[in-house]
N, CA, C and O atoms as a Tinker XYZ file with bonds, in Angstrom:
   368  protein
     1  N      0.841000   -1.187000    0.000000    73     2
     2  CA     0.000000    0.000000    0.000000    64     1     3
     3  C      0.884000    1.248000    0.000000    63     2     4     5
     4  O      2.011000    0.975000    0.412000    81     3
     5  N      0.756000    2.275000   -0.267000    73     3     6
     6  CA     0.886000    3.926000   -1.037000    64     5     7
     7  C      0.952000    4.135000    0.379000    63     6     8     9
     8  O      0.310000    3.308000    1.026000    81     7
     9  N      1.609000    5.097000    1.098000    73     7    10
    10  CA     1.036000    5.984000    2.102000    64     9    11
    11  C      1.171000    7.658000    1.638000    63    10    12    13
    12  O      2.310000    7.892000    1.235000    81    11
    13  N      0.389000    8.693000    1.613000    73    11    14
    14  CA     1.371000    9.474000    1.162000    64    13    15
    15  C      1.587000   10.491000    2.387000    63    14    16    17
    16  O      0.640000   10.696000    3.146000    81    15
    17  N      2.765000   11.100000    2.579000    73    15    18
    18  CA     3.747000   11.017000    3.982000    64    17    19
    19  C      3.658000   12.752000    3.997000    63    18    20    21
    20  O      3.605000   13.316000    2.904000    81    19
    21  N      3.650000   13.222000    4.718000    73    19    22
    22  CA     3.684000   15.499000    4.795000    64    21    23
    23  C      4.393000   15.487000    5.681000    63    22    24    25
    24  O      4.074000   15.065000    6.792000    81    23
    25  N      5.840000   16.086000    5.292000    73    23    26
    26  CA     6.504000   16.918000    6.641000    64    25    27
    27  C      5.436000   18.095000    7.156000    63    26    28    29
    28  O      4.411000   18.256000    6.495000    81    27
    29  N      5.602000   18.658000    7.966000    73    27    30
    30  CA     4.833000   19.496000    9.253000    64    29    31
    31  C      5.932000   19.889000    9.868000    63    30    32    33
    32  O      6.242000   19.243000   10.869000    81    31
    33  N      6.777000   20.989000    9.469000    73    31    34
    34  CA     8.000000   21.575000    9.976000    64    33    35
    35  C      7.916000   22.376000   10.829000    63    34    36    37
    36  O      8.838000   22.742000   11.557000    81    35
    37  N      6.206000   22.947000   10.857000    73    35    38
    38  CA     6.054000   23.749000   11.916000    64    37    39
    39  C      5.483000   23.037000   13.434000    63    38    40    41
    40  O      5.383000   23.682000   14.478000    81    39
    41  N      5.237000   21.967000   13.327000    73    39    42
    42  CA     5.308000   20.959000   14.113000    64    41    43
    43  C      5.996000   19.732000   14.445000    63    42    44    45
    44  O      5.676000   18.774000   15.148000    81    43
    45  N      7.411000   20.106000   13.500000    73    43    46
    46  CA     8.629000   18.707000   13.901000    64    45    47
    47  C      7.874000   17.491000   13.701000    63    46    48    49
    48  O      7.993000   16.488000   14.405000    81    47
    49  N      6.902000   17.647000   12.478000    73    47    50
    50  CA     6.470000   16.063000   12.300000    64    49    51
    51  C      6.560000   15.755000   10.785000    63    50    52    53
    52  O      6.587000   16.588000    9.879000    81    51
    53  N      6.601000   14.398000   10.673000    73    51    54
    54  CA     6.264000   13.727000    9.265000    64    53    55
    55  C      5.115000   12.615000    9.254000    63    54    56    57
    56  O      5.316000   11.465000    9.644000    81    55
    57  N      4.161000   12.974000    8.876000    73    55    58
    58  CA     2.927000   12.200000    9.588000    64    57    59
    59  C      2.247000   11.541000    8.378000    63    58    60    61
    60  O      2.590000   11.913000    7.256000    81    59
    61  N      1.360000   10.643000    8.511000    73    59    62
    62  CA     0.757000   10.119000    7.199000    64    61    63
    63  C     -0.863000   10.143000    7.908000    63    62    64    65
    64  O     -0.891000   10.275000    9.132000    81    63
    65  N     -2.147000   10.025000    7.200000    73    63    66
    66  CA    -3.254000    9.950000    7.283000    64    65    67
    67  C     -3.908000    8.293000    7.178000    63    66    68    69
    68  O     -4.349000    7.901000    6.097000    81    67
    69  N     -3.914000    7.600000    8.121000    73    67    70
    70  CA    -4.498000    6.475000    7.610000    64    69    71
    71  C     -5.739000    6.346000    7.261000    63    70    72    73
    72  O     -6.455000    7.346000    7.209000    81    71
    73  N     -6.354000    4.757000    6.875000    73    71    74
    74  CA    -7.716000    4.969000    6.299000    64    73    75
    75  C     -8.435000    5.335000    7.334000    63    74    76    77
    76  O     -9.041000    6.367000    7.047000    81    75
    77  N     -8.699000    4.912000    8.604000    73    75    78
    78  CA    -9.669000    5.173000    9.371000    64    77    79
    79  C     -9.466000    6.774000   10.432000    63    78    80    81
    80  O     -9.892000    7.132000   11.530000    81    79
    81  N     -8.487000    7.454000    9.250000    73    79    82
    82  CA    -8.154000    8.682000   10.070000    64    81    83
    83  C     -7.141000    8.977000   10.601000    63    82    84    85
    84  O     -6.291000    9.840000   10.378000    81    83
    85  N     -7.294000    7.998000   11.536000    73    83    86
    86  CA    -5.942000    8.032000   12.520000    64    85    87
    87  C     -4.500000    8.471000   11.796000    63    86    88    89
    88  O     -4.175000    8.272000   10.625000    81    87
    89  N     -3.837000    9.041000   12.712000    73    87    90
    90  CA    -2.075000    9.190000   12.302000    64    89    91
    91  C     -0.940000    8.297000   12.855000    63    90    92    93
    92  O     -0.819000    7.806000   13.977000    81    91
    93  N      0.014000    8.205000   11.556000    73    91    94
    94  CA     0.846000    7.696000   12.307000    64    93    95
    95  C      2.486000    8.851000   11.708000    63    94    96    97
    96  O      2.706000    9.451000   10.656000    81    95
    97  N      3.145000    8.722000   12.758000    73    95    98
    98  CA     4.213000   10.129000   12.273000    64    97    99
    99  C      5.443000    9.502000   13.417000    63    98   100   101
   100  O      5.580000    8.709000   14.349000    81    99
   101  N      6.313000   10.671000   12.434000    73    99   102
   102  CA     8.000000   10.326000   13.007000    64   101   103
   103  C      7.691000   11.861000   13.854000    63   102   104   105
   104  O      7.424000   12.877000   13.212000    81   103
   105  N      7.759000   11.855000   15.124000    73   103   106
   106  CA     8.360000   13.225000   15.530000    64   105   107
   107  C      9.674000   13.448000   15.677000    63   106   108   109
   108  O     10.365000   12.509000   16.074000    81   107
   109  N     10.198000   14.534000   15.434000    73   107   110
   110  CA    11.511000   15.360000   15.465000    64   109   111
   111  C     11.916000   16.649000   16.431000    63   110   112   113
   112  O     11.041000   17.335000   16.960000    81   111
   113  N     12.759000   16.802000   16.535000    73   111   114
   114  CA    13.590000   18.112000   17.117000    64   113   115
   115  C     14.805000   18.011000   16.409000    63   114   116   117
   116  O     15.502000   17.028000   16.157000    81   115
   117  N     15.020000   20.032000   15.941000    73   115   118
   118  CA    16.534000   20.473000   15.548000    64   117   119
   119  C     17.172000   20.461000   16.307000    63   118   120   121
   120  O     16.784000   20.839000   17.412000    81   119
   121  N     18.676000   19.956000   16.083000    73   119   122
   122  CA    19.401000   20.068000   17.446000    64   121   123
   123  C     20.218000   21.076000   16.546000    63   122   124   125
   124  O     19.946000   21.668000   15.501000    81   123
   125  N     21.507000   21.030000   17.497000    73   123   126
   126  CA    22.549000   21.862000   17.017000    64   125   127
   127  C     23.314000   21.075000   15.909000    63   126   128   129
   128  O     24.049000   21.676000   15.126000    81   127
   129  N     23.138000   19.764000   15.852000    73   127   130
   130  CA    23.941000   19.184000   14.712000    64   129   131
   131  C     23.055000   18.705000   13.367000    63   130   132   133
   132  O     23.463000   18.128000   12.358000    81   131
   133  N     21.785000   19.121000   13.688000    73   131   134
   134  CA    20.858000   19.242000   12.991000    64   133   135
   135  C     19.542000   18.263000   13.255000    63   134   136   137
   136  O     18.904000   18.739000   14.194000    81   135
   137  N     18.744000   16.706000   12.594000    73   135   138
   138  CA    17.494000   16.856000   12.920000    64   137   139
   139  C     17.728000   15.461000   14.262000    63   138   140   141
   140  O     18.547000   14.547000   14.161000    81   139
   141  N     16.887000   15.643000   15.281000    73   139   142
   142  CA    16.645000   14.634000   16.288000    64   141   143
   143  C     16.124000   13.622000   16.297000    63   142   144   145
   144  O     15.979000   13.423000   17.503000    81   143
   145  N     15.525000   12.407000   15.552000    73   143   146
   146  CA    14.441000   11.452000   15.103000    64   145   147
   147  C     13.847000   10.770000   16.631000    63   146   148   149
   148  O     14.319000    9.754000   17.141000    81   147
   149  N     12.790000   11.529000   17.167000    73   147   150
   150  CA    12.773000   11.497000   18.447000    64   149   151
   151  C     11.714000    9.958000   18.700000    63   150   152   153
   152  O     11.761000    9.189000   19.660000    81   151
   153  N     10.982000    9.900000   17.709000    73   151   154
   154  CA     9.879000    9.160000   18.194000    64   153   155
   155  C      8.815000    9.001000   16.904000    63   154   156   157
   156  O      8.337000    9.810000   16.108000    81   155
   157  N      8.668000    7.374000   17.123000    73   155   158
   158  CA     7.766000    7.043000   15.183000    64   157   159
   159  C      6.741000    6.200000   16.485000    63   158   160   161
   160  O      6.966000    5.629000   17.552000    81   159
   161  N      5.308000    6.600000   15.486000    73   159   162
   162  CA     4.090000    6.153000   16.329000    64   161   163
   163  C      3.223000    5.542000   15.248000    63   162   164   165
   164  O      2.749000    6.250000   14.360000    81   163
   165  N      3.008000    4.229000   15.311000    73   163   166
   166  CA     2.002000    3.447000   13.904000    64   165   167
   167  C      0.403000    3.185000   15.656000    63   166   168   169
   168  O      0.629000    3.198000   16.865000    81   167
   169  N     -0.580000    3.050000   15.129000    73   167   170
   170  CA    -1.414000    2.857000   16.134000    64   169   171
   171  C     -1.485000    1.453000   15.627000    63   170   172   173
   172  O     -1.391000    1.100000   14.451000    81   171
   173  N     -1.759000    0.311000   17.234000    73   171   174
   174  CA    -1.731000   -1.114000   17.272000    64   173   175
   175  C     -2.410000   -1.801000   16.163000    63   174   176   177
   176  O     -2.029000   -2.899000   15.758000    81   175
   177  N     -3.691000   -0.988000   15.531000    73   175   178
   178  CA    -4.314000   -1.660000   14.648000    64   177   179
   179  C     -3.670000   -1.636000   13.241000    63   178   180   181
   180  O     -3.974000   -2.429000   12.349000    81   179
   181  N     -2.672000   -0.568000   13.118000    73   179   182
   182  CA    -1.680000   -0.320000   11.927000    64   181   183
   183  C     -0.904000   -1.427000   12.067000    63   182   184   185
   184  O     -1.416000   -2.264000   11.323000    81   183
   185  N      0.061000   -1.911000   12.614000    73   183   186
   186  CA     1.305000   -1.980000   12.944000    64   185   187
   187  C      2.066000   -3.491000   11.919000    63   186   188   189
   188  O      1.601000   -4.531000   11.455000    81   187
   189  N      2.705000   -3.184000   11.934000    73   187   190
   190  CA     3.309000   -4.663000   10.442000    64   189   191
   191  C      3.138000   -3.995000    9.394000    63   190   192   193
   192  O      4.122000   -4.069000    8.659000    81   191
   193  N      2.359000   -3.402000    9.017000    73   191   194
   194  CA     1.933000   -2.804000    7.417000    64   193   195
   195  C      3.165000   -2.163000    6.898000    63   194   196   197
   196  O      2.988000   -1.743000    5.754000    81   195
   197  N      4.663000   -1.896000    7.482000    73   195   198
   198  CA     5.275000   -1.163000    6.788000    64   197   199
   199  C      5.296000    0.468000    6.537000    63   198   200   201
   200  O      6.017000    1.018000    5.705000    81   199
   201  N      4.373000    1.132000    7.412000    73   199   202
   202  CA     4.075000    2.178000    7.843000    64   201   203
   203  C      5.020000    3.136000    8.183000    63   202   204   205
   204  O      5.369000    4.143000    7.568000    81   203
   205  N      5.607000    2.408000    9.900000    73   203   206
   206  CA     6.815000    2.979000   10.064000    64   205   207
   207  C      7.533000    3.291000    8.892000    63   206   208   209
   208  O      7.411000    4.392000    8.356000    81   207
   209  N      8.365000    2.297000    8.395000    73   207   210
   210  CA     9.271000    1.956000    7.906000    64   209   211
   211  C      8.934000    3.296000    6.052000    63   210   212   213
   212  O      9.742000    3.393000    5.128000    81   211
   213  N      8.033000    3.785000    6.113000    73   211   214
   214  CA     7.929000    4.244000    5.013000    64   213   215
   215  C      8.013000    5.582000    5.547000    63   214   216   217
   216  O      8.761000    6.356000    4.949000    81   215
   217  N      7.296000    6.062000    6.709000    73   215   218
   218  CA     7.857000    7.438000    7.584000    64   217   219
   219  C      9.112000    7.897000    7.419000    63   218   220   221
   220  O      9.492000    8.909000    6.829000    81   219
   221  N      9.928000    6.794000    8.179000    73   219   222
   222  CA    11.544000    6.912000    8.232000    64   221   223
   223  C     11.896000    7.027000    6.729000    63   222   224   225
   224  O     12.277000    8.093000    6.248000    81   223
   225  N     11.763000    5.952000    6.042000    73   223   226
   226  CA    12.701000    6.441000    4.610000    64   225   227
   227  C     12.597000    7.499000    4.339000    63   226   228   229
   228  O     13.639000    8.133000    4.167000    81   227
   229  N     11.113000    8.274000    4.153000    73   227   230
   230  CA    10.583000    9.931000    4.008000    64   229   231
   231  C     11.198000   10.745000    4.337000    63   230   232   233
   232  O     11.585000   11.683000    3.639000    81   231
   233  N     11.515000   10.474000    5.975000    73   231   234
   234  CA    12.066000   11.524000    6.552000    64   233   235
   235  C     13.641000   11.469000    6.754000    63   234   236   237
   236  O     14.465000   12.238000    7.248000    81   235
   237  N     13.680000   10.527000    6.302000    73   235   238
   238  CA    15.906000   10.075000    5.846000    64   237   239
   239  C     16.523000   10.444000    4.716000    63   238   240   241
   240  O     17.715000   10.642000    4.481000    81   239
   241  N     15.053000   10.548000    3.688000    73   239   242
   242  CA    15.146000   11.370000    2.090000    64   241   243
   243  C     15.321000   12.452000    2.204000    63   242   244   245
   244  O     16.431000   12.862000    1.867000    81   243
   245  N     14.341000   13.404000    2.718000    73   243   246
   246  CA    14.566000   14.275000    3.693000    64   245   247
   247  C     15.892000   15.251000    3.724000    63   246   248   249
   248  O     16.429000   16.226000    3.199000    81   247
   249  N     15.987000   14.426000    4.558000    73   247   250
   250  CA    17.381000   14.982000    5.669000    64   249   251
   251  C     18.426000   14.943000    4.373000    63   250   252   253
   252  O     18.902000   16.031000    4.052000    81   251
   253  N     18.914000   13.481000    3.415000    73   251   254
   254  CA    19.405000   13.321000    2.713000    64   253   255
   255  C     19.679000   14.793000    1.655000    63   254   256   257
   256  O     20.658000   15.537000    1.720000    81   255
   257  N     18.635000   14.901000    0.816000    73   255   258
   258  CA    18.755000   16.352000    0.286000    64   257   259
   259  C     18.829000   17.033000    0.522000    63   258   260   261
   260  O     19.405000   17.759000   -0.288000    81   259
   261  N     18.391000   17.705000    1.849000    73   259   262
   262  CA    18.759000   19.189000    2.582000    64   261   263
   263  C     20.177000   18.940000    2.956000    63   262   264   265
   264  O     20.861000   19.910000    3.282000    81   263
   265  N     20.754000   17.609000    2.945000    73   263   266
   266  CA    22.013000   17.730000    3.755000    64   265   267
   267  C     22.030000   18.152000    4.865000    63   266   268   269
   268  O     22.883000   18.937000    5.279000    81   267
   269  N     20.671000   17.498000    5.821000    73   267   270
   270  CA    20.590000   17.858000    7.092000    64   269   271
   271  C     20.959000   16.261000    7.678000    63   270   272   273
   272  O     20.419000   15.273000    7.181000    81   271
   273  N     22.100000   16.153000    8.965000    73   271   274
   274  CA    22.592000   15.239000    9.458000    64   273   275
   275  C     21.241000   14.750000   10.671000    63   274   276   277
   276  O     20.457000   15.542000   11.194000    81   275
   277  N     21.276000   13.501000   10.851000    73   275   278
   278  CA    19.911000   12.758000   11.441000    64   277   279
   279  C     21.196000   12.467000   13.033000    63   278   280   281
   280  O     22.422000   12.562000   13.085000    81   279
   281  N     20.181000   12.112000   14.075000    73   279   282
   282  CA    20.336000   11.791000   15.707000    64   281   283
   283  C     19.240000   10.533000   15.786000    63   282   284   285
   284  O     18.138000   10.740000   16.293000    81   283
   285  N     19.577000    9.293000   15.289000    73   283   286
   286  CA    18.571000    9.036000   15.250000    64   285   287
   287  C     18.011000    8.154000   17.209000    63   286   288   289
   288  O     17.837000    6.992000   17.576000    81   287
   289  N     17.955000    9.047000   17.669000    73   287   290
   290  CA    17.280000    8.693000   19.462000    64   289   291
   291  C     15.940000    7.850000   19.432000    63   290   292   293
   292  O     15.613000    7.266000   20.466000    81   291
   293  N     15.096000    7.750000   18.231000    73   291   294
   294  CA    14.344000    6.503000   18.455000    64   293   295
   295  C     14.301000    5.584000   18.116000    63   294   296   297
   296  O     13.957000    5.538000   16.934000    81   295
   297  N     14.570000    4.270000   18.758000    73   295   298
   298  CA    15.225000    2.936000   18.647000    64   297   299
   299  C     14.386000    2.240000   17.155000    63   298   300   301
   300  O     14.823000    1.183000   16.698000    81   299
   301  N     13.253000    2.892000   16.525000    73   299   302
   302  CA    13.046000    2.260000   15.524000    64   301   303
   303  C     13.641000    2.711000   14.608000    63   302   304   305
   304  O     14.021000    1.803000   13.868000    81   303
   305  N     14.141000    4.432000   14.009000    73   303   306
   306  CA    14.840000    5.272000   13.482000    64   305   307
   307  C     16.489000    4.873000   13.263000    63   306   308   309
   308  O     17.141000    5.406000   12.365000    81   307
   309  N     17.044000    3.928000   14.141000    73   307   310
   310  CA    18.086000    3.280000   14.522000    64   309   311
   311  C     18.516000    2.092000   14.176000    63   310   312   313
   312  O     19.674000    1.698000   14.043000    81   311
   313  N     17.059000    1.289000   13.973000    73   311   314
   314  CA    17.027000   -0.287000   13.792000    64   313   315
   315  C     16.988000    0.320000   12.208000    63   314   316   317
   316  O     17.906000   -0.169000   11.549000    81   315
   317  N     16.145000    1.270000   11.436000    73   315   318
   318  CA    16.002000    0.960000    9.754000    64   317   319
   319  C     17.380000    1.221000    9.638000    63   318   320   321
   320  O     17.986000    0.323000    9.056000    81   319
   321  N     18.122000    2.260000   10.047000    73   319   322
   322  CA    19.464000    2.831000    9.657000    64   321   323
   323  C     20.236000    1.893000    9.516000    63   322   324   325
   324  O     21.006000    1.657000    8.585000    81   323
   325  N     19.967000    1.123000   10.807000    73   323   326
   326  CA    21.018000   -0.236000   10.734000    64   325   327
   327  C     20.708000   -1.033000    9.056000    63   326   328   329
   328  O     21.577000   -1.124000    8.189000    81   327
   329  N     19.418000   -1.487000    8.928000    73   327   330
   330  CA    19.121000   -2.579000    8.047000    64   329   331
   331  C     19.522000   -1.651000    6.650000    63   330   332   333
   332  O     19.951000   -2.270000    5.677000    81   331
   333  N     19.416000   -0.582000    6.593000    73   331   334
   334  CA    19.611000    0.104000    5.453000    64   333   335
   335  C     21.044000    1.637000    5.859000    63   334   336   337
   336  O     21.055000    2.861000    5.987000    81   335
   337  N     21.967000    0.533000    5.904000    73   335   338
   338  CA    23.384000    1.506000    5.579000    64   337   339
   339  C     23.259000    2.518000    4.118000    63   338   340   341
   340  O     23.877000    3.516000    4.490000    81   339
   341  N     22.976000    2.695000    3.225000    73   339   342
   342  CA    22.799000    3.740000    2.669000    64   341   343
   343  C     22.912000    5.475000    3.921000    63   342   344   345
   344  O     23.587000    6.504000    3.956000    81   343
   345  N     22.197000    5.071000    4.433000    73   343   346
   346  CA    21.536000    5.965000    5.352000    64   345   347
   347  C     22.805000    6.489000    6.654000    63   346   348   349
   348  O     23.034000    7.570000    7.195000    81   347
   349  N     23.471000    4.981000    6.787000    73   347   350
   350  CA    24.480000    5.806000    7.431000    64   349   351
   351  C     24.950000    7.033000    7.810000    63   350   352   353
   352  O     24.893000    7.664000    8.865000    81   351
   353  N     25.511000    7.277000    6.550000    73   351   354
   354  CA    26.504000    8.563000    6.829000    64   353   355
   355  C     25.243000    9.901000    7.030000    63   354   356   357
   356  O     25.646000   11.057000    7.155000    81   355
   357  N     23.827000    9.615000    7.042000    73   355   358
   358  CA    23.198000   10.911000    7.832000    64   357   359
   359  C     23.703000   11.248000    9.099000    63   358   360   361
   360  O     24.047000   12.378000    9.447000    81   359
   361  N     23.741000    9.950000    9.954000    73   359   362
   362  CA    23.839000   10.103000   11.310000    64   361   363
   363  C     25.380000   10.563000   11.747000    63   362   364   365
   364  O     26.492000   10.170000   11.393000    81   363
   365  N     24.839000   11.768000   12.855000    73   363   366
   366  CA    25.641000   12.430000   13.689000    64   365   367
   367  C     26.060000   12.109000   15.144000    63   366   368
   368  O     26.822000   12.863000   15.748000    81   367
């Protein structure tokens, strides 16, 4: 399935709309070395679908083109980085 994903910069989020409404989103904070990947939220009835995992790439693309360096502090933000070294050299 498609999700389609909106940064929200004025709210440090990258969030998607699911079918029944609900959100699921990566929150963030700028640090001084640039973005914080603080916290990714799929709701229980989401969860497996690949959801997360399509947030994070979004928001790793992201970072990627601005040439903004990633923190990634939430352990799921951490685990994709791992499985997908591409992504590496974001992190600060």
């Amino acid at each position: 399935m498609e999700y389609t994903i909106v940064h929200f910069p004025e709210a440090c989020r990258f969030e998607t709309t699911l079918d029944d409404g609900q959100k699921a989103y990566l929150d963030y904070n700028e640090v001084e070395v640039g973005l914080n990947m603080a916290h990714t939220y799929v709701p229980k009835a989401f969860e497996g679908r690949g959801i997360a995992a399509a947030i994070v790439r979004f928001a790793l693309e992201y970072a990627k083109e601005n040439d903004i360096p990633v923190v990634p502090s939430c352990s799921y933000v951490a685990a994709y980085i791992k499985r997908h070294p591409e992504y590496q050299h974001l992190v600060k």
